[in-house]
C-alpha positions, 0 to 999 in steps of 0.5 A: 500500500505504502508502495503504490502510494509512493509510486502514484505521487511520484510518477504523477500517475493516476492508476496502477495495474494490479497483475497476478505475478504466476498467470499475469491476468489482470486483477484490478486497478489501484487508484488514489480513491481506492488507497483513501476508501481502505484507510478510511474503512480500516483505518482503526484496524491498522498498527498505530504509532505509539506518539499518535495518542500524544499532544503536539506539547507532549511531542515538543512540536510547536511553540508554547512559551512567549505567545502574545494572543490578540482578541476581536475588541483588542485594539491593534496599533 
């Protein structure tokens, strides 16, 4: 999967011909359609990292210190 979604972004192309490698019939297409309906149907079955249950201050990814924050009836000059 990961492989066929490499090849279809870095060859610009839109579909992959799935070929059975003993008879070569053809069996059936790969799209980016495809790749997007697996992952959304299965994609609470797959192995997850164990940082996706993390927040972005727990990864330290971001800035957390010094942040001015601006609201709507603040006056800005």
């Amino acid at each position: 999967l990961y492989t066929a979604t490499l090849t279809l972004i870095d060859r610009k192309i839109h579909r992959i011909p799935v070929i059975d490698p003993i008879s070569h019939d053809f069996l059936f297409l790969i799209t980016h359609k495809r790749i997007l309906k697996f992952l959304y149907l299965y994609i609470y079955d797959l192995p997850q990292p164990h940082f996706i249950h993390q927040t972005l201050d727990e990864l330290k990814i971001g800035t957390y210190d010094n942040i001015v924050m601006v609201c709507i009836f603040m006056l800005v000059l």
